[in-house]
Structure formats: C-alpha cells, structure tokens
VOTORTI-221030 format. One record per residue (C-alpha): residue number from 1; residue in one letter; chain; y, z, x. Coordinates in steps of 0.001 Angstrom, whole numbers, plus 500000, padded with zeros to 6 digits. Layout:
! VOTORTI-221030
     n   res   chain       py       pz       px
   NUM     A       A        Y        Z        X
...
END
This chain:
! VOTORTI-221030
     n   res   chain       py       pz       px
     1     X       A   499958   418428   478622
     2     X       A   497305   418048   481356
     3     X       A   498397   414428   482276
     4     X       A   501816   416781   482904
     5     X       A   500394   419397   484865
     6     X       A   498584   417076   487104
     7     X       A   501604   415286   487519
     8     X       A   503617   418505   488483
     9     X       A   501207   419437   490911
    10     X       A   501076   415656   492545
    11     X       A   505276   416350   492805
    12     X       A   504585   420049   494073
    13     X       A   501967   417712   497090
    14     X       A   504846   415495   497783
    15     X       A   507591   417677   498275
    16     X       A   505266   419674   501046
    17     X       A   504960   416567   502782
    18     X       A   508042   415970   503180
    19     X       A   509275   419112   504078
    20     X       A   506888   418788   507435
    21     X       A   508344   415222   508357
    22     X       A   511688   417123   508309
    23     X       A   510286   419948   510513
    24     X       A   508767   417277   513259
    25     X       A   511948   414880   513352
    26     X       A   514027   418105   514110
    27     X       A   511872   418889   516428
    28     X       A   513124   415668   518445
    29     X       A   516187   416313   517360
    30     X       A   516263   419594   519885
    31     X       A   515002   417710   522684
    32     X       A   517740   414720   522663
    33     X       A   519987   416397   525579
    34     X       A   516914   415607   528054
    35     X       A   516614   411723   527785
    36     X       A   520707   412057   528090
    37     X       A   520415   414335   531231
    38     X       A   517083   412313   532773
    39     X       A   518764   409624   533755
    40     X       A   522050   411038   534531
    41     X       A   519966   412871   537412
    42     X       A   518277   410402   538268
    43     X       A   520321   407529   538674
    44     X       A   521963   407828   541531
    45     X       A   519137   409521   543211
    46     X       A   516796   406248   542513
    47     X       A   518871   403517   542228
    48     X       A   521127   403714   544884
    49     X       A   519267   403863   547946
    50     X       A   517457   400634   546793
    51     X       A   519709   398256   547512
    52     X       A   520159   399432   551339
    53     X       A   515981   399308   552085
    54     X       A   515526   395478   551195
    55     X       A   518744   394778   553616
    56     X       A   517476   397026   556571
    57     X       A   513829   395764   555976
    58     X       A   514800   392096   556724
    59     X       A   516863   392600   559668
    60     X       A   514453   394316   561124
    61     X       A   511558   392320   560735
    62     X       A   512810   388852   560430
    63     X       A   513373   388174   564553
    64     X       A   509735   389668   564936
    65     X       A   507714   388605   562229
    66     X       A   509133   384920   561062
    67     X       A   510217   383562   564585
    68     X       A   507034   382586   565907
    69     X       A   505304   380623   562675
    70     X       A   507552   377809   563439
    71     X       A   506074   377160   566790
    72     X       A   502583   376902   565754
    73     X       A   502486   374087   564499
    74     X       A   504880   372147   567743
    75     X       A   502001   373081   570027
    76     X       A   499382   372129   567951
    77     X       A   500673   369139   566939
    78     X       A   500139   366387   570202
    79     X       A   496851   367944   571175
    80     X       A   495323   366668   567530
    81     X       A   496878   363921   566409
    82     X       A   497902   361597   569474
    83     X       A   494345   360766   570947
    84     X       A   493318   359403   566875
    85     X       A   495021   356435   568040
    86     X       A   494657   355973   571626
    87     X       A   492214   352673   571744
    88     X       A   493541   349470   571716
    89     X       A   490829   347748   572187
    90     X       A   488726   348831   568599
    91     X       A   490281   346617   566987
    92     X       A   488557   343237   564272
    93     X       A   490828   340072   565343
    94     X       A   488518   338274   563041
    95     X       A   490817   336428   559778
    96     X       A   493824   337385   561852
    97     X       A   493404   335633   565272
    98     X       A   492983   331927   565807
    99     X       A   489044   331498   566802
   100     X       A   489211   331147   569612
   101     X       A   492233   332424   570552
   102     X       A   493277   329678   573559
   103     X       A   494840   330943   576804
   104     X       A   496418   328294   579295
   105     X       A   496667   329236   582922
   106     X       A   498827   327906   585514
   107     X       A   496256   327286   588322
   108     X       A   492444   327581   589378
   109     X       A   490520   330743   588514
   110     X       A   492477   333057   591090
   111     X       A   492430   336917   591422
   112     X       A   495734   337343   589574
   113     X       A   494274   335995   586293
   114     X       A   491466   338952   586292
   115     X       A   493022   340947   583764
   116     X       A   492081   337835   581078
   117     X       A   488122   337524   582807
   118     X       A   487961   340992   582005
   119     X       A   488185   340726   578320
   120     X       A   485193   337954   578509
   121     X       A   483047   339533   581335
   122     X       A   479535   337685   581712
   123     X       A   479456   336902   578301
   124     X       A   480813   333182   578294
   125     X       A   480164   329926   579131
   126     X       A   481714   327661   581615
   127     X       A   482894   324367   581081
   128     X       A   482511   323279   585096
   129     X       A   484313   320201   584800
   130     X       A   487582   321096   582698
   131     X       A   487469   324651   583902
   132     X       A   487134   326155   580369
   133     X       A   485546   329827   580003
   134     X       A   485140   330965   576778
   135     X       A   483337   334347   575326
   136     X       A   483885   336663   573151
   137     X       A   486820   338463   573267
   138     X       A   485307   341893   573868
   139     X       A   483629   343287   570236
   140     X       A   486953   342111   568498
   141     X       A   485197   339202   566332
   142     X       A   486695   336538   567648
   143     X       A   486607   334456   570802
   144     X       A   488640   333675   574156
   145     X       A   489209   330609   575596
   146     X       A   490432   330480   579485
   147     X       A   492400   326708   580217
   148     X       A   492219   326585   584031
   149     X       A   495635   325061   585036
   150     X       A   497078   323257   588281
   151     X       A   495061   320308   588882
   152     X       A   493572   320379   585144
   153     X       A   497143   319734   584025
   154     X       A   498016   316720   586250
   155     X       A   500291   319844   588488
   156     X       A   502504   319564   585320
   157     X       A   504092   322996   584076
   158     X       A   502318   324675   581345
   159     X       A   504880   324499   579092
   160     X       A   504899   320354   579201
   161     X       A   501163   320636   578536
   162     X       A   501728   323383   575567
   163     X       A   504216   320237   574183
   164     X       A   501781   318260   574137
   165     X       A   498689   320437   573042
   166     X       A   499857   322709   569837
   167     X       A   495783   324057   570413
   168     X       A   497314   326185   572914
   169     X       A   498475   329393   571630
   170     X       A   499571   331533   574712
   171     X       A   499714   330749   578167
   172     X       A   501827   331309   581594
   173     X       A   504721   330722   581612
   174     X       A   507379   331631   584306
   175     X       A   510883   333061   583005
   176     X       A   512585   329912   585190
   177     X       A   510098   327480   583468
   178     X       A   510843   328589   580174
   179     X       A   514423   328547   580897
   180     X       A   514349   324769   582346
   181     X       A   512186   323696   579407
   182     X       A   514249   325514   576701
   183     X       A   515635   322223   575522
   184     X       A   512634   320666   575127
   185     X       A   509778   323488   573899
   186     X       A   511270   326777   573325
   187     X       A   509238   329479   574456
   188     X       A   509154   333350   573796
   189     X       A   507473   335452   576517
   190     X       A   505349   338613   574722
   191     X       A   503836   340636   577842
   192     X       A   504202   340438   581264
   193     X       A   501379   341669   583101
   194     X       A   503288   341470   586601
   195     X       A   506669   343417   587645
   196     X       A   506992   341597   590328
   197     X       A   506605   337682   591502
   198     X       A   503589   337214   594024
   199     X       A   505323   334201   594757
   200     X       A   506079   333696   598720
   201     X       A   507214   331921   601310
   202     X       A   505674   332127   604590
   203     X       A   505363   331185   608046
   204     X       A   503823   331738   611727
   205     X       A   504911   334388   613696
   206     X       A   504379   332998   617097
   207     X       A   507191   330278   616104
   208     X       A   509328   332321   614167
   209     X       A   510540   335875   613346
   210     X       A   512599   335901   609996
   211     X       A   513693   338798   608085
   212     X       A   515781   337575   605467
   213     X       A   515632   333843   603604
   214     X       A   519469   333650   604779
   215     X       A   517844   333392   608542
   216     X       A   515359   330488   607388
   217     X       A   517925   329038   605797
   218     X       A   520916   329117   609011
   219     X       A   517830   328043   611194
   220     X       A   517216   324607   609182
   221     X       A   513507   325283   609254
   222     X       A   511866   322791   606983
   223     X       A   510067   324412   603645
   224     X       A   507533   323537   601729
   225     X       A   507010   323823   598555
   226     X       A   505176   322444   594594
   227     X       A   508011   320323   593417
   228     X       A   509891   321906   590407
   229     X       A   510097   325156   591695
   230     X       A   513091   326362   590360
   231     X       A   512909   329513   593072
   232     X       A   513979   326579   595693
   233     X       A   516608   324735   593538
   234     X       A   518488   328579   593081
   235     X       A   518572   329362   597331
   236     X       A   520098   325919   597800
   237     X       A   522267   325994   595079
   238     X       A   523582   329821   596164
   239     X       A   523785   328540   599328
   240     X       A   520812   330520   600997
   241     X       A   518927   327289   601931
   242     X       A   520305   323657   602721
   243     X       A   519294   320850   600640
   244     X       A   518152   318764   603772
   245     X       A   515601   321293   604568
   246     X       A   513306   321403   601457
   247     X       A   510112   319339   601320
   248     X       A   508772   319579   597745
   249     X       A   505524   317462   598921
   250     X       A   503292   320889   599152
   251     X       A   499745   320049   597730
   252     X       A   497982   323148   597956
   253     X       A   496098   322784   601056
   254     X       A   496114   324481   604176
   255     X       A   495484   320819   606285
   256     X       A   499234   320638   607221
   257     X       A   500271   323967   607902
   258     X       A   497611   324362   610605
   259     X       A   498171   321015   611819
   260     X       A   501779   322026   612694
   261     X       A   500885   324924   613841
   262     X       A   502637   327156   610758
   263     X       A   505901   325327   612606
   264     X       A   507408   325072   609017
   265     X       A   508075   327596   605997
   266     X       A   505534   326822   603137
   267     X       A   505210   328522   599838
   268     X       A   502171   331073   598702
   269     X       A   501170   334214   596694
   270     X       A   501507   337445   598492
   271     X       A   497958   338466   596969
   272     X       A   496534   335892   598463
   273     X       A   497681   333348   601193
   274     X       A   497810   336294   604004
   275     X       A   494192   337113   603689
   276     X       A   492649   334250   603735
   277     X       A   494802   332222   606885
   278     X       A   493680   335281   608232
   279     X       A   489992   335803   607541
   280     X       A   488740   332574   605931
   281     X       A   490435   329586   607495
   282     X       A   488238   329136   610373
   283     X       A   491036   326888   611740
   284     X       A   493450   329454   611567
   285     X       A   492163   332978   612212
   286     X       A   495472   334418   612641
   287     X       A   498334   336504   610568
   288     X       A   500902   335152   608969
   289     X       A   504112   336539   607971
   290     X       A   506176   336235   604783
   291     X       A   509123   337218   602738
   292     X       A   508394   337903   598575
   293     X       A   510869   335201   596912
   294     X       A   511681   338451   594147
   295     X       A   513435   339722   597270
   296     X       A   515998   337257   597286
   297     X       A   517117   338139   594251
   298     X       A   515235   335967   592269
   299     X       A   514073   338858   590147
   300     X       A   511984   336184   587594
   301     X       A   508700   337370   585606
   302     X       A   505985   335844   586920
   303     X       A   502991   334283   585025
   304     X       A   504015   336409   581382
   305     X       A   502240   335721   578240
   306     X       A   504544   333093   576408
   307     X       A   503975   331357   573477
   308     X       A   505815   328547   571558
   309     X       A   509113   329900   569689
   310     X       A   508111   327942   566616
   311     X       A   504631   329360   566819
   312     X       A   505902   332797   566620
   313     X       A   506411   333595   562619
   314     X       A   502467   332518   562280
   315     X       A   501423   334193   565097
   316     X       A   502875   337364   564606
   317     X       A   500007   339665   562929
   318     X       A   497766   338282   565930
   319     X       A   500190   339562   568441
   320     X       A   500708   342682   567292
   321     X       A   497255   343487   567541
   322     X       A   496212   341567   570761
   323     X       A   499345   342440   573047
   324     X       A   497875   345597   573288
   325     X       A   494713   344580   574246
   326     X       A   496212   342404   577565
   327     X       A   498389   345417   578872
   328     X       A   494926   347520   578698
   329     X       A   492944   344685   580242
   330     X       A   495719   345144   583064
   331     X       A   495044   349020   583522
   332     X       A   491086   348410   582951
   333     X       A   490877   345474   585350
   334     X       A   492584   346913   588028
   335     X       A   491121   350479   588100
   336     X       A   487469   348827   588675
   337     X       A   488089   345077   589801
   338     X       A   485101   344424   591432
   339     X       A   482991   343695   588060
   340     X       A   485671   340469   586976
   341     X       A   486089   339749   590907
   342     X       A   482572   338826   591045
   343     X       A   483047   336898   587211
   344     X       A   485622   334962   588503
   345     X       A   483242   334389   592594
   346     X       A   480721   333180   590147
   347     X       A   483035   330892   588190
   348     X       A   485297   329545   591188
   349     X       A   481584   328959   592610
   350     X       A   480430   326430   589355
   351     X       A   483392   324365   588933
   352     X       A   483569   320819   589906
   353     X       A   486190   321220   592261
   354     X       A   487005   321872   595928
   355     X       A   489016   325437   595008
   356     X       A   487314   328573   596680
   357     X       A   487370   332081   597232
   358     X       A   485762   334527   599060
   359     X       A   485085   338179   597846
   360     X       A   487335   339809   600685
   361     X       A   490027   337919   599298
   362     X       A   489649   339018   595746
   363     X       A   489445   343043   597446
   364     X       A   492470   342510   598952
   365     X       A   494321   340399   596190
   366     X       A   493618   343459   593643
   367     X       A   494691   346128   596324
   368     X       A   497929   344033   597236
   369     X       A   499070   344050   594005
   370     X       A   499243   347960   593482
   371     X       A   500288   348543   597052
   372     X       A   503224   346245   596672
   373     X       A   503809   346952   593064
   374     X       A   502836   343909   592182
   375     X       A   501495   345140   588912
   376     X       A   502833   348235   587703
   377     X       A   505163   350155   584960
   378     X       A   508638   348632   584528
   379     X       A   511576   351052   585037
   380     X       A   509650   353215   582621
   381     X       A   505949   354269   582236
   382     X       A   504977   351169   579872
   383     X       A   503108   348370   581533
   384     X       A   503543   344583   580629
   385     X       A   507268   345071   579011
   386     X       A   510306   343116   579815
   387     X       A   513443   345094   581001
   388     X       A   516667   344045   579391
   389     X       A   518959   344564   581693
   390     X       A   517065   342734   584355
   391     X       A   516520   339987   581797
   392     X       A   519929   339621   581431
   393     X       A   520961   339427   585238
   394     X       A   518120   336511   585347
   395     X       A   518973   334341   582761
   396     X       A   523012   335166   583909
   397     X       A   521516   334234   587436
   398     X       A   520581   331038   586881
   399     X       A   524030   329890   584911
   400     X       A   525801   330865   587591
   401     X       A   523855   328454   590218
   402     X       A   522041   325773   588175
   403     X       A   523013   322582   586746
   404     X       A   521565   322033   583148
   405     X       A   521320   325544   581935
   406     X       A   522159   325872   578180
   407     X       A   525594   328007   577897
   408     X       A   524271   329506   574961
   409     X       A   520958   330536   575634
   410     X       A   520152   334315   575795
   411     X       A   518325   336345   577405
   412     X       A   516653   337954   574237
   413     X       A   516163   334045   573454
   414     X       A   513169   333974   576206
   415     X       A   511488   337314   575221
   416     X       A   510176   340051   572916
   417     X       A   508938   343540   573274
   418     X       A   508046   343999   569610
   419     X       A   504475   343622   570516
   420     X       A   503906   346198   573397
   421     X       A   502208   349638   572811
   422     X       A   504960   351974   574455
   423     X       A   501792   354452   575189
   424     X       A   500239   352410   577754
   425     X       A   501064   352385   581264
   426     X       A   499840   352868   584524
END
C-alpha cells in the first residue's frame, strides 16, 4: 500500500510537469504572428536597396580609384631593370673563346684599327718582326692576338691568307672581297665597325679640280691604285672610268705621287692620306683633294669583322658574347682615342718596318671619322650592324657590272646581325 501511494504521488509530480511544458509552448504559440510579420516588414525595406549600392559604388569609384595602379608599374619598370644589363664588357670568354682569340688585319697598325688596340691597351707584347700584338683581352680570361696585314701577307687579301691559315678566326674583310672570294672561302661578315668606306681617291689641286669620278673618268687622268681593288673594276665596268686609264701598280708610297707632282689620281683613306701629304711629307707640304669612293655608289662595308662560313656553327657561343664587346670598343675608343693612339705610336714605332705615323695624324684620323661619319649608327641608333636593304643594293650592284659574280649568291649569304647588341650605339 505504501509502494502505491508513493507511486501515486510520483504520477501526481509528473502530471504537474507537464502541465507547465504545455503553458510555455503556448506561450510561443501567441507570439508566432511576429516572426510572420518581421520579415514581411522588413524585406523590402532591407533587401531591396542592396542590390542598387554595390552598382552605384563601382561606377563611381572604379575611373578614380583602379585607373592609376596600372601605370605604376610602366614607369617603374625601365628605370630598374634596363641598366642590370648594360655592360658588355663583364663578361668570362674563358672555355668559350679560342685562347687567343686571333684577329687578322688588312694593313700596318693604322688609326682605323684602334677600336681592336683598345681592348689590349699596354698590356701586350709585340712581336716586331711579324707585327703580332697580343694581350689580354681586357679582364675577359682569355687573350687577343692582332695579325698586322699588307706587307705581312705578301699584299694578298685577307681572305686568301684566312684559306690558308684556319688559326685565324676573324679578320677584315671587305664586302667586295668576300664577294670575289665566295667561290673559293666563304665568308660571313658579324660587325662592321665602319658605316662608311675611308677608302679614296685623290689628287692635286693645282693640276686638277674634280667633283665627281665621272669628270676623272671623261678627263682620262691616269689612276692609281693596289691591284684587286674591286672599287676600280665596278667604275670601269659602269662606265665611270676607262679601262686604259687604270694603273694597278700603286705600292703604298708617296715617292711617285710627289715625283709627278700629284699629276695623276691615286688611291688613299680619307682618315689619313690628307693629313699627312699635308703636314708630314716634307716633300709635299701641301693639300690634297679627294672624292670618298662610297660616293660613287659603291656603298661596300669597309674592313667588317668576317669570319669563315664553315667556322661559324663552332664559333657561335664566342660571337655572341664578343660581338658586343667590338661595337663597345668602337664607342670607348673613339670617345677618348688618345690612350690607344699613343698604343698603336708606340707599336708603329717597334716594328721592323719602314711604316710610320705621327701623333697629329692619329688626332685627325679619329676626328675625321666622326666628322665624316665615318664611324657611326647605321640608319638606326645601333653601331656595327649591317643594313639589309643596303646589303642588298651591293651585292645586286656588283651582278649587274661584274664578270664572275655567282647568280645565286645572296646578300644574307655575306652577313649576320644575330650577334649585335641592339642597345649600343653612338
């Protein structure tokens, strides 16, 4: 009967309990209509205007706000990065180079070969009696070797001697020469340190007064010139000079011009010849006048860096890396001559050999070639580049008045600009 009563009394709890769970859950049963009228208020009062403030926002703020990030980053851009790589000549030839790395020139230590002095300086050794110089080729590892040419070679053309000698790796080698010796050594020119020819012919004013090679040639005036020169076969085979007036017995000298009185035309360099009839030849002492043979449309490249076509596959890793260094060597040299003037004085000076020069002849040779644009930037700002289109005309040239010019050869056949550094120029 307890156990009963206590059970009872544990219903009686129970029922209590429950009663007050009722009592709280109708309690929320009152308040349903708010939640339901909540967000019938709201919802067009909230939602609504949100999709027009992220549309207006943007218009307004995207002309004024995003428009000038993108420039940032064009300005700064040049002024960092581009002067990184500006140096051409920090560069290790060592392993990549041959050692030494052997340049063959065309005639006796002369002003227009400074740009190549300048990459030895003081710092090499002369061989007097085969007119070798050879140094180091600036901190690069590796060394240069200067060939003096002309007499050296027998007065053959370089690229007869580069047949013959595969120890030569570059040398200089006129567009005309490698075009009459394309049969025989193919050659492929890499820089070209002069725009225009210093090549000349010239004569003395007090006997004549020309101002055009077609007056030389309609006056019959005997010229003078290094036999080969392939400047003389083109006027007589256009027609501006007659084949009975060339004299290909020219031997360097002065002797026969003054002993006649500059009654003839003879060949010369426009850097140099002019100067020193003038100020050196004691027999002479006089000007002389002259006509640049690139203005008779012989528009060839004079004295570029060629090497042998065959040669070129091997060579290539050098070039790319050494190219560069020449066309600096051009601006370097000829902004401050007077340190490889006096080099090459010194040189000229040691040889075994009757060849001189004087230093007002190197002052004027280096300020000749900038006043006549002798050296200088193509048609664009790059110095020691070939022009095409000029290349073309040449090559064109010389198929149109010479006998033995292949039919096929062409122009991009003679030359490469793969190697030049676009950024450097006077």
């Amino acid at each position: 009967m307890r156990k009963l009563a206590v059970c009872v009394a544990l219903l009686a709890l129970v029922a209590a309990a429950c009663g007050d769970d009722a009592d709280e859950t109708g309690g929320g049963a009152v308040a349903e209509p708010a939640p339901t009228q909540a967000p019938a208020v709201e919802e067009p009062a909230v939602e609504e205007p949100e999709p027009d403030a992220p549309t207006q926002a943007p218009a307004v703020e995207e002309p004024a706000v995003e428009a000038p990030e993108p420039d940032a980053p064009a300005v700064e851009e040049p002024a960092v990065e581009e002067p990184a790589a500006a140096d051409p000549m920090a560069v290790d030839l060592s392993g990549v180079c041959p050692d030494p790395l052997v340049l063959q020139t065309d005639w006796y230590p002369s002003p227009e070969h400074g740009y190549a002095y300048y990459l030895i300086g003081e710092a090499g050794t002369l061989d007097p009696q085969n007119g070798i110089y050879r140094g180091p080729l600036l901190d690069t590892g590796i060394d240069l070797e200067i060939r003096a040419g002309g007499p050296y070679l027998g007065f053959q053309p370089m690229t007869t001697t580069m047949q013959l000698d595969d120890g030569i790796h570059m040398g200089y080698a006129n567009t005309d020469e490698q075009i009459a010796a394309f049969d025989v050594i193919p050659t492929v020119a890499v820089a070209a340190p002069f725009e225009i020819n210093p090549q000349i012919l010239m004569w003395n004013p007090e006997e004549f007064s020309f101002s055009s090679f077609d007056e030389i040639g309609q006056a019959g005036t005997t010229v003078v010139y290094f036999g080969g020169a392939v400047y003389i076969d083109y006027m007589v085979d256009a027609g501006i000079l007659s084949a009975d007036q060339v004299d290909p017995s020219y031997d360097g000298t002065p002797a026969r011009f003054v002993a006649a009185n500059g009654s003839f035309v003879q060949q010369g360099f426009a850097s140099s010849e002019p100067w020193f009839y003038e100020n050196a030849l004691e027999e002479w002492s006089k000007p002389v006048q002259y006509l640049l043979v690139h203005d008779s449309g012989f528009e060839v490249y004079a004295q570029p860096l060629a090497v042998r076509a065959e040669a070129l596959d091997g060579l290539r890793p050098c070039l790319e890396l050494v190219v560069p260094i020449f066309q600096q060597a051009v601006l370097d040299h000829y902004a401050n001559p007077d340190p490889t003037s006096a080099l090459i004085l010194d040189i000229v000076e040691n040889l075994e050999s009757p060849w001189v020069l004087y230093p007002g002849q190197m002052d004027y040779s280096a300020a000749t070639a900038l006043e006549f644009g002798l050296v200088g930037n193509g048609p664009d700002d790059i110095v020691g580049n070939f022009d095409e289109a000029r290349m073309e005309r040449f090559v064109q040239l010389l198929k149109d008045v010479l006998d033995g010019v292949p039919e096929d050869i062409e122009a991009t056949d003679l030359y490469t600009n793969e190697f030049i550094d676009p950024s450097i120029g006077f």
